[in-house]
C-alpha positions in Angstrom: 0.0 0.0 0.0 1.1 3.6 -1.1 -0.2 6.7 -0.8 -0.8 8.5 -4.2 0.9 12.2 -5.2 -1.0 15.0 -5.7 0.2 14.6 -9.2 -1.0 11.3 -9.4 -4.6 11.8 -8.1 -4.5 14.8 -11.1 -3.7 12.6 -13.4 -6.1 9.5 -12.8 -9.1 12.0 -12.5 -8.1 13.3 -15.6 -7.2 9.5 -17.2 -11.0 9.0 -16.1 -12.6 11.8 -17.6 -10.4 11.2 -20.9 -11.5 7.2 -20.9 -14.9 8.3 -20.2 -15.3 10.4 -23.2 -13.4 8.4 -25.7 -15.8 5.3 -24.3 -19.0 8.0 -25.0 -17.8 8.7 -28.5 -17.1 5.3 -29.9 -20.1 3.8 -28.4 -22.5 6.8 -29.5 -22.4 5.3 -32.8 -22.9 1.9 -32.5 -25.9 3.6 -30.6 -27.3 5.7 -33.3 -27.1 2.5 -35.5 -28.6 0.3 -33.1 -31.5 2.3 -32.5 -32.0 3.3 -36.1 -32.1 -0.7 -37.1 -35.2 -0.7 -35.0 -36.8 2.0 -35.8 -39.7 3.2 -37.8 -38.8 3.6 -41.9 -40.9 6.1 -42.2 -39.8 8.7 -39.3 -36.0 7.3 -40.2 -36.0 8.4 -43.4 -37.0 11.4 -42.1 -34.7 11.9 -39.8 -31.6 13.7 -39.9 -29.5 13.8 -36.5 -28.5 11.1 -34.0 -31.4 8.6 -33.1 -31.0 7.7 -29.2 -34.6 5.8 -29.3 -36.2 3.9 -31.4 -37.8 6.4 -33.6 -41.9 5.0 -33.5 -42.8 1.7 -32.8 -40.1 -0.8 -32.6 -39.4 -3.2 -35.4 -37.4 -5.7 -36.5 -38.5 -5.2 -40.1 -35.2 -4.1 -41.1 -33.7 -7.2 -40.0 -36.0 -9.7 -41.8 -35.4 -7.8 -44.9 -31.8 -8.5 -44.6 -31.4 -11.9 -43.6 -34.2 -13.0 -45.9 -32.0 -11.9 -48.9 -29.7 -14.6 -50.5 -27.1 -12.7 -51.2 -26.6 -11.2 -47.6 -26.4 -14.8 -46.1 -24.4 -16.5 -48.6 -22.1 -13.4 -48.0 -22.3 -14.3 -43.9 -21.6 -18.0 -44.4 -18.4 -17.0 -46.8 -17.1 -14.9 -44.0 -17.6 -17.1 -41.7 -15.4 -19.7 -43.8 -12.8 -17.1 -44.1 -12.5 -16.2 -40.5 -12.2 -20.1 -39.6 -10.1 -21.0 -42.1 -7.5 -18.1 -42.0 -7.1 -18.1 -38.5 -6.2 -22.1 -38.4 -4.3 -21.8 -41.0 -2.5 -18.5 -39.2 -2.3 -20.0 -36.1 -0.7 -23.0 -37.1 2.3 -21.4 -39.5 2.7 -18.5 -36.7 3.2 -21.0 -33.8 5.8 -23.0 -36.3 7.6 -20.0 -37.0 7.7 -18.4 -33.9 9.1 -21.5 -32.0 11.6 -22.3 -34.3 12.7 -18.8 -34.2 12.9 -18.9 -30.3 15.2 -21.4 -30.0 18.8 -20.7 -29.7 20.4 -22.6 -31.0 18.6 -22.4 -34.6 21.4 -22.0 -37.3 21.5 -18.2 -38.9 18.7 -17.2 -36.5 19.7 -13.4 -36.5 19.6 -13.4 -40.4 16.3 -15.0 -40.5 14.9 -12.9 -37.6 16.3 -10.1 -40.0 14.3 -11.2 -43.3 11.1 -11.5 -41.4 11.7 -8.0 -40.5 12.7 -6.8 -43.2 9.3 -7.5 -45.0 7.4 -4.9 -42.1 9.3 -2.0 -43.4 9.5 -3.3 -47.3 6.7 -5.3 -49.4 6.4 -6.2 -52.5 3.4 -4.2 -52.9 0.0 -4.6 -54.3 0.9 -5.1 -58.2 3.3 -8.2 -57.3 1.1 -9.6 -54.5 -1.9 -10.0 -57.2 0.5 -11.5 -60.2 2.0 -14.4 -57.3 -2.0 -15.0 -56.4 -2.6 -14.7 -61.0 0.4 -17.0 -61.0 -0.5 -19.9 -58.6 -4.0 -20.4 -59.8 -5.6 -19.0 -56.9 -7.5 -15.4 -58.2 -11.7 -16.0 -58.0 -11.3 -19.0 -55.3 -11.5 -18.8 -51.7 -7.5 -19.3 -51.1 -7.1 -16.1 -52.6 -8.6 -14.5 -49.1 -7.5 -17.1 -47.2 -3.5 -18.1 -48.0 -2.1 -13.9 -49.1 -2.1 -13.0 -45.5 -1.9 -16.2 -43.6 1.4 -15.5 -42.2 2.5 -11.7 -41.0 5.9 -10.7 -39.5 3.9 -8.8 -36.6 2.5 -12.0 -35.4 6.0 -14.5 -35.7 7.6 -11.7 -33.5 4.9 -11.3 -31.0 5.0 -15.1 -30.8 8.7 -15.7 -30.9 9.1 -13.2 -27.9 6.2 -14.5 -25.6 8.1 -18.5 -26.6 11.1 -16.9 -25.3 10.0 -15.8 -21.8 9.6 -19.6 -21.4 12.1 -21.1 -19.3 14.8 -23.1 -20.5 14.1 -25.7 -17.8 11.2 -27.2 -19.5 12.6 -27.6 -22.5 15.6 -29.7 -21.4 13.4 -31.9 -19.0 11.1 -33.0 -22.1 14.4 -34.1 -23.7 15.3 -35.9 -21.0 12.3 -37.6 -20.9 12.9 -38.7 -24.5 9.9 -35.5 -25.7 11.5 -33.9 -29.3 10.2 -30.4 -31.0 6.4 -31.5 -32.1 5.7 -33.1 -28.5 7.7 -30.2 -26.5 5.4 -27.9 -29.1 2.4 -29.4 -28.0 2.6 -30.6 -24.9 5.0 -27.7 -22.9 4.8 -24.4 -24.8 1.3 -24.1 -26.5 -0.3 -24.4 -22.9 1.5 -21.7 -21.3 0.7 -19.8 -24.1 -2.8 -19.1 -24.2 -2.8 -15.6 -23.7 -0.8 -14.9 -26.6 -1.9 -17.1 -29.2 -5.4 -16.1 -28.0 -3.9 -12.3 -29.1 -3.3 -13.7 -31.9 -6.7 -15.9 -32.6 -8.3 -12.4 -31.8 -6.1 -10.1 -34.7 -6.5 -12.9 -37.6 -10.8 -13.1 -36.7 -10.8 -9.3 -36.6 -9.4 -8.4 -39.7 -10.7 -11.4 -41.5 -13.9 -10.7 -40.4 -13.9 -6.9 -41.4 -11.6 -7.3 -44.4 -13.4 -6.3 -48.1 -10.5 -5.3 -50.0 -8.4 -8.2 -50.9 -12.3 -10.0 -52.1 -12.5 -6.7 -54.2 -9.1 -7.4 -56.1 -8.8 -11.2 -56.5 -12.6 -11.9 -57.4 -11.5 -10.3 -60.5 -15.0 -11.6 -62.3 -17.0 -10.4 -59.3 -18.5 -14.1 -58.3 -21.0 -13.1 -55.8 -21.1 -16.7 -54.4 -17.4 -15.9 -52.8 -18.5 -12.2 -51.0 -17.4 -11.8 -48.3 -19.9 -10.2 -45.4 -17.9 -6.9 -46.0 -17.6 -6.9 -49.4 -21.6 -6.9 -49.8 -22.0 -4.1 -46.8 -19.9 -1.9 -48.8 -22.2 -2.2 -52.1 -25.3 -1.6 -49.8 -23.8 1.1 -48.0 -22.1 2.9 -51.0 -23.6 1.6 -54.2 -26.9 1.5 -53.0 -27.3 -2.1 -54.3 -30.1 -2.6 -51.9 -32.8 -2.4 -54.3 -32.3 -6.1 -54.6 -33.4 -6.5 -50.8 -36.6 -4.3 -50.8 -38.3 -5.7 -54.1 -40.2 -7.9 -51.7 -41.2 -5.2 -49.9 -45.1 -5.4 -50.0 -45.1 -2.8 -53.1 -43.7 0.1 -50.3 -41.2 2.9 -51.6 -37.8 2.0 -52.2 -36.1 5.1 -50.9 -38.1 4.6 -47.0 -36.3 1.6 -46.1 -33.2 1.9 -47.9 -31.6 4.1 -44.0 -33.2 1.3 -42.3 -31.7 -2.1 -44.4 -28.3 0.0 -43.9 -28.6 0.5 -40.3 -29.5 -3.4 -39.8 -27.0 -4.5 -42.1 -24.8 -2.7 -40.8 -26.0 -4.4 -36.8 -25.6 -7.7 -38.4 -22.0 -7.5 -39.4 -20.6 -6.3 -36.2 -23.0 -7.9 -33.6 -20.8 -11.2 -33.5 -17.5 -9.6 -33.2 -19.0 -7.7 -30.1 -20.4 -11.1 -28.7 -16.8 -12.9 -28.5 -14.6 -10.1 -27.8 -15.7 -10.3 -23.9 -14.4 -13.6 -23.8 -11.1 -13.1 -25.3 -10.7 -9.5 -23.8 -8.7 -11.2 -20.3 -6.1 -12.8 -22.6 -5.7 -9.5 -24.6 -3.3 -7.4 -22.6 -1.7 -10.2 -20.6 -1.0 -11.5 -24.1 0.4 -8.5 -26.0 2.4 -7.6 -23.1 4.2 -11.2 -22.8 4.5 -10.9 -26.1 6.0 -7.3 -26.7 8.5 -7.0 -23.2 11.1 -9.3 -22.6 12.9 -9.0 -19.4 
């Protein structure tokens, strides 16, 4: 027990106040989208500042608009297939990398360590990155979202330092006991090291999940059956593609739910990624901070 400065008390009453407001402006929002999916088409179309209640009688008409339309749930089970896939196949070359790189006595481990980080500050850059996807077959398949960014320099080092803080011990009683690299892998260091590979888990499901950019380039013939969930948002959003989605709509005007099918759409892309960040929120810090001090 200590007693705080003067200084000190400033500056956590001020910390507070800042946290406070920065919480207030990215949740406002969210909010205002929340409410608006819920909302009355009619009194949201006409509408022009933030929506704190449901404007009218609540509805969920928005919603059944969305996910009754092919294209948005096709789109949801594709990035759902992208999310799993890319982060197995992440995991499992990150973890490979990283623990070969954290052992010492790899051969040339300071010139490898040195290539990996050489491609943070240099890339090859978009152009080259699409003609090695052209060149190996993989442009309008799923691989083409899935393999390109499977493996990131970021992650090996994160890994590789939280595999270092390891002790030394455990590693030379599994060899004792006969254990070589795959068992010591899985039996010694992969389960003291949830935290960061649950860091991990959570950076290849986030920007899988929100990612629209890479589908935009290598679905070079636009094949709607590999859209990602993002991908299709950004038509609704932008291109106002969501004619498709209201022709159903009991012969109502186009242009009253088009603020309403955004706002849902919008609620049913980000909903899940706010339902299972909770439960991976207790590894975050502990697991970036193994991962990024070594002392």
């Amino acid at each position: 027990m200590f007693r705080r400065t003067t200084g000190q008390k400033v500056f956590a009453v001020f910390n507070t106040i800042g946290l406070v407001c920065l919480s207030f402006i990215f949740i406002l929002p969210v909010w205002h989208v929340a409410m608006g999916s819920i909302s009355d088409p009619l009194k949201v179309s006409a509408s022009s500042g933030l929506i704190l209640t449901p404007l009218g009688d609540a509805t969920l008409g928005g919603y059944k608009l969305v996910l009754n339309n092919h294209n948005i749930l096709t789109s949801y089970m594709n990035t759902i297939i992208y999310v799993v896939a890319s982060t197995v196949l992440g995991l499992v070359l990150n973890i490979l990398a990283a623990y070969v790189l954290s052992r010492k006595n790899l051969y040339f481990k300071s010139i490898i360590a040195f290539l990996v980080l050489f491609t943070m500050i240099f890339n090859g850059g978009l152009i080259p990155t699409f003609m090695v996807v052209r060149n190996l077959g993989m442009l309008d398949t799923r691989w083409a979202i899935i393999v390109p960014g499977a493996l990131t320099a970021y992650n090996i080092i994160l890994m590789r330092t939280s595999f270092s803080e390891i002790p030394e011990e455990l590693y030379e009683a599994a060899r004792i006991d006969g254990a070589g690299n795959f068992r010591i892998l899985w039996q010694i260091v992969i389960p003291v090291s949830k935290a960061i590979i649950a860091v991990i888990v959570l950076f290849y499901a986030i920007q899988q999940w929100n990612a629209w950019f890479s589908a935009s380039i290598y679905l070079v013939h636009q094949n709607r059956a590999l859209y990602p969930l993002q991908l299709t948002l950004r038509e609704i959003v932008l291109l106002s593609s969501e004619n498709s989605i209201v022709a159903e709509a009991d012969g109502q005007d186009v242009e009253i739910y088009r603020p309403l099918i955004k706002y849902a759409t919008i609620m049913v892309s980000v909903i899940p990624m706010m339902v299972i960040y909770p439960f991976i929120q207790k590894y975050f810090v502990t697991g970036v901070m193994i991962g990024s001090v070594k002392g």
